[in-house]
C-alpha positions in Angstrom: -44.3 54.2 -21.0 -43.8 55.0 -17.2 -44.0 53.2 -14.5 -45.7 53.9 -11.1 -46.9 55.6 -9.6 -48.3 57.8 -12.9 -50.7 59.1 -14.8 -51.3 57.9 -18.6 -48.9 57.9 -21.1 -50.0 60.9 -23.0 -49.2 59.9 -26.2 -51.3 56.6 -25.9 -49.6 53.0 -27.2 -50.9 52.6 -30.6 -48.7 51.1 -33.1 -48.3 54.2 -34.6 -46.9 55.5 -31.7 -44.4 52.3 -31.2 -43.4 53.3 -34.5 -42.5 57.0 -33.9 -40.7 55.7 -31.0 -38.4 53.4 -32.9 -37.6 56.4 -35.3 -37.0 58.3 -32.3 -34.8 55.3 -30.3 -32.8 55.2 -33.8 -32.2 58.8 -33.8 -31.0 58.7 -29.5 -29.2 54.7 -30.0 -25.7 56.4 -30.0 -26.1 59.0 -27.1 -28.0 56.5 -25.4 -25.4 53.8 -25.3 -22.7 55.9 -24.9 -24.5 57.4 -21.4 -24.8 53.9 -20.1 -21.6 52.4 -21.2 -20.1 55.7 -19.1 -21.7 54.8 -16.0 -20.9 51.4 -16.2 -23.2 49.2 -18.0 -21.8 45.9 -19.9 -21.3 42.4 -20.3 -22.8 39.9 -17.8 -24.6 42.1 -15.5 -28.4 41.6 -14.6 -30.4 44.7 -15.6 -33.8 46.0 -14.5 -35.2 48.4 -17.4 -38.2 50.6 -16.0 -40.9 51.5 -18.5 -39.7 49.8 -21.8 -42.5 51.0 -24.4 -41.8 49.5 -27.4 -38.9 47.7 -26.2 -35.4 50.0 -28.2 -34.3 50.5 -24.4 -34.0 47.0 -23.1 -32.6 45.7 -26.6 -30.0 48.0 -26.7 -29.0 47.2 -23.3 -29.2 43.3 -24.1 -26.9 44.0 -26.8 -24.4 45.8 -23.9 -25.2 42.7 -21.3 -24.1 39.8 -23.6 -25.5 36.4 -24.0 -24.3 35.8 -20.1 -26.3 39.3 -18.8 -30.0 39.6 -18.7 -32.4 42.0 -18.8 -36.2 42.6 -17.5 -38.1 44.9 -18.8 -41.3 46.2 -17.1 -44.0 47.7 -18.7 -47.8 48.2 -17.9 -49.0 48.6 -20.9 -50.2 44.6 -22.6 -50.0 45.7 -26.4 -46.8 47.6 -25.7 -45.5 44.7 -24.2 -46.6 42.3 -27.3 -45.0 44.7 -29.5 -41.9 44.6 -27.8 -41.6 40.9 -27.1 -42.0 40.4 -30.9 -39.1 42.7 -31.8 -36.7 41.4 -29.3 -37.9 37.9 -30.6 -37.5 39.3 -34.3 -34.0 40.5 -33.5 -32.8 37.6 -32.3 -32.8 38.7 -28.8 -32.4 35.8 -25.9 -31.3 37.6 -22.6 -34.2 40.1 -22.7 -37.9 39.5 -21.8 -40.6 42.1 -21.0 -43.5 41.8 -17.9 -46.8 43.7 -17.2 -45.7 45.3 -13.8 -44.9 47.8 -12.0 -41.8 48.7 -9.5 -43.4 48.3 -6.6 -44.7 45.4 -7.2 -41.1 43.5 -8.1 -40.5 41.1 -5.2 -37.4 41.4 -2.8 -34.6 39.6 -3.3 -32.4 38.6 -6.3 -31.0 42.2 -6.5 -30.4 43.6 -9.9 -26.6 44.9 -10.8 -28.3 47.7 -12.6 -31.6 49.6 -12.3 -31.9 52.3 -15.9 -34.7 54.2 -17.6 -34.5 56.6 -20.7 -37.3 59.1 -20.3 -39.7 58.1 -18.1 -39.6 60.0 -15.0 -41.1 63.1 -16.5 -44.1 61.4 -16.8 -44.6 60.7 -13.4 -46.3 62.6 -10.8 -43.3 62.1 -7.8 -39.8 60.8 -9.6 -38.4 60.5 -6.0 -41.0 58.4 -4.8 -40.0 55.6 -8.2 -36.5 56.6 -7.8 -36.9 55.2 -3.8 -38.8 52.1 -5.3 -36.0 51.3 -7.7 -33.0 51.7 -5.6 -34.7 49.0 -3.6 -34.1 46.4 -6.8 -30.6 47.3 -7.1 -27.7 45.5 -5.2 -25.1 47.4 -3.1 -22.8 48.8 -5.2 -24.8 48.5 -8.3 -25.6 51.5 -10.7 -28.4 53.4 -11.0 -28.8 55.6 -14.4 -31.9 57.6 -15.8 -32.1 59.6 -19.2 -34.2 62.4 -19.1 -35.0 65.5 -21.2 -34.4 69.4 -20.9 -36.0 71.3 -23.7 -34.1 74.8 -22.7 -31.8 74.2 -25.1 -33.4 72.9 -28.2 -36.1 76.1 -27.8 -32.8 78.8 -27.8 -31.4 77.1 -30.8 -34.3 77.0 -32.7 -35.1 80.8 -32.1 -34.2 82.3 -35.5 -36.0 80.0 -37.4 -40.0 80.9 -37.5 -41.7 77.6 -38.5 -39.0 75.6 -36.7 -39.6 77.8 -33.2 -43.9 77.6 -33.7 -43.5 73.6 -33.8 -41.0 73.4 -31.2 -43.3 75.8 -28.9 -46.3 74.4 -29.5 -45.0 70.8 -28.7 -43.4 72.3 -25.2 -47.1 73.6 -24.7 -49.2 70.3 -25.3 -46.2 68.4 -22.9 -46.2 70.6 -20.3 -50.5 70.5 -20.0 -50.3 67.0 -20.4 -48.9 67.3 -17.1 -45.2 66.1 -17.8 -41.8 67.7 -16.5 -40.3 69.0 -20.2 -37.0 69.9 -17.8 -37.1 66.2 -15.8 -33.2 66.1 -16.9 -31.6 68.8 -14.7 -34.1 68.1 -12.0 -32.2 64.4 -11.7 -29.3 65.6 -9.5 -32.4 66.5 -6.7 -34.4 63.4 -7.7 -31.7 61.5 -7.0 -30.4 63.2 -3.6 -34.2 63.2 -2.4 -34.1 59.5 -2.9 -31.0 58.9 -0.6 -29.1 58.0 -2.8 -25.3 59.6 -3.7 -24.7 62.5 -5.9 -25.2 61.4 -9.4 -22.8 62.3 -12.4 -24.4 64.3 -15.0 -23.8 64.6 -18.6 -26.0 67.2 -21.0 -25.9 66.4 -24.7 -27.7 67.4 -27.7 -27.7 66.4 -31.3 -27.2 68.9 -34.0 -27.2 68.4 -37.6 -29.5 69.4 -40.9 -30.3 65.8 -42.0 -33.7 64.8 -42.7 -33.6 62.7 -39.2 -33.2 66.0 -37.3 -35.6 68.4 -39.5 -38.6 66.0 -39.5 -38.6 65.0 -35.9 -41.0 67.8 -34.8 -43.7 67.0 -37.3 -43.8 63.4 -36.7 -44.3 64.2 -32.9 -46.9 67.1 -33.8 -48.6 64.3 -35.3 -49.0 62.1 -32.3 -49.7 64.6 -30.4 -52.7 66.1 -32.4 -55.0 64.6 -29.8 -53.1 66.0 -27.0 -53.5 69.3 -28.5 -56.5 69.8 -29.5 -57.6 68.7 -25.8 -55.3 71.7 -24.6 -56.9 73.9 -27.1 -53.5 75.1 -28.6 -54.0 76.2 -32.1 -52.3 74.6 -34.8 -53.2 76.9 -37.6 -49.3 78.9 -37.2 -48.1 75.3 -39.0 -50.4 74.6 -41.7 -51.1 71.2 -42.8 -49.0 68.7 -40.9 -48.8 66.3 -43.7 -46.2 68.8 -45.3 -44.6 70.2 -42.2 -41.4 67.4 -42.5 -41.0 69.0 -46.1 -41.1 72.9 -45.1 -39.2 72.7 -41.8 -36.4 70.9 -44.1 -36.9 73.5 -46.7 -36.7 76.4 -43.9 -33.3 74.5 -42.0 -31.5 74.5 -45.7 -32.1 78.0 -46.6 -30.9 79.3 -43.6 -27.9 77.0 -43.6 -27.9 76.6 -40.2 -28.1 73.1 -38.2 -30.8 72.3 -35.7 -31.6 70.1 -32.2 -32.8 67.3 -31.2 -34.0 67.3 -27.7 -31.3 67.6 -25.0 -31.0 64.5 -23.1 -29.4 64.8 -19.6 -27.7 61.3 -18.1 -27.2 60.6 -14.8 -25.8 58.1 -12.3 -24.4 56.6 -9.2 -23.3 53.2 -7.8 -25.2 52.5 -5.1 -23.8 52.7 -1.4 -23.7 50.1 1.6 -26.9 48.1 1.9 -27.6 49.8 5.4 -27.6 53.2 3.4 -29.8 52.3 0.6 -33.3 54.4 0.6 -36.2 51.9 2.5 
């Protein structure tokens, strides 16, 4: 769930949602912790996590902090933020905790080492204006690392296969009317620039494989989004029923004994410069 300045999370926060995002968190954990273990995330460090949904985020990165890090997670959403505190309470989880706020709203002072968010500037109507707002929270010389999406990818490799390309567009259609940025990830090195902040480094990756995980990801988003499309007045009847889309998107994937993508996720990241330097 984004942070401010934004419009509404278009997928809304029920539980149902929270849910998909865990599957979805569970299918990124590796890539994810790898990015932030690369630009220099671990034990001991004091970590501000920016839109924190459901919570995977800022438990992950509690589990990269240590017992002596800590990390705050903001969120706007109140039921998001119950869901999440009871997770991180389920799992055990002491150096995390989760508040209803917003960046700009943090107080000054008691710099964080680290400032990180894992798609949430696409959802936001000016990234550099939050990316300003954050570098604010972040000591000198601390790190500053976003994940964000690119969907150019995922849409070539999915070309040859018909059912596969229909979900894949007509996902890419409901986002982008929804008014979010479905190529946010390569547009990071100018958010970050724009911000005042140094050139980040960049890392693209994207998942491939033929597993159930990667098949049925498309029709469990198509199903959140069902709202969202019928609002943009997309048509849904190229897919059939959804309740058996996971089962003919696998079926389609094995017969052409291919592999397939999951969306590209594009890290970046700098260390931030001299205090006198850092974006006002």
């Amino acid at each position: 769930m984004p942070t401010t300045p934004s419009q509404a999370y278009p997928l809304g926060n029920t539980q149902a949602e929270h849910e998909r995002l865990a599957r979805q968190a569970a299918r990124f954990a590796y890539v994810t912790e790898r990015a932030f273990r690369r630009a220099g995330v671990g034990p001991g460090q004091r970590v501000l996590e920016l839109g924190s949904g459901a919570g995977d985020v800022a438990m992950l990165v509690a589990e990269l902090v240590g017992p002596s890090g800590e990390v705050l997670g903001i969120e706007r959403d109140s039921d998001s933020i119950a869901w999440a505190r009871a997770r991180a309470q389920s799992a055990g989880l002491t150096n995390v905790r989760f508040t209803q706020s917003d960046v700009a709203d943090l107080p000054a002072g008691n710099p964080f080492d680290v400032a990180l968010g894992r798609f949430i500037l696409m959802f936001v109507p000016d990234p550099v204006t939050v990316m300003r707002s954050v570098a604010r929270q972040v000591r000198p010389g601390g790190i500053i690392v976003f994940l964000e999406v690119t969907w150019s990818a995922t849409l070539h490799v999915a070309g040859h296969l018909p059912l596969w390309n229909a979900a894949l567009t007509t996902i890419h259609q409901a986002i982008q009317h929804a008014g979010a940025r479905p190529e946010q990830g390569p547009d990071l090195y100018r958010v970050f620039r724009s911000a005042g902040l140094p050139a980040p480094t960049m890392h693209l990756e994207t998942m491939l494989g033929a597993s159930r995980d990667l098949t049925a990801w498309p029709s469990d988003l198509l199903k959140s989004m069902r709202p969202q499309i019928a609002k943009a007045g997309i048509s849904l009847d190229g897919l059939g029923d959804l309740d058996t889309l996971a089962e003919r998107l696998h079926a389609e994937v094995e017969a052409s004994g291919a592999v397939v993508p999951e969306i590209g996720m594009v890290s970046a990241w700098c260390t931030t410069t001299d205090r006198e330097n850092t974006p006002q």
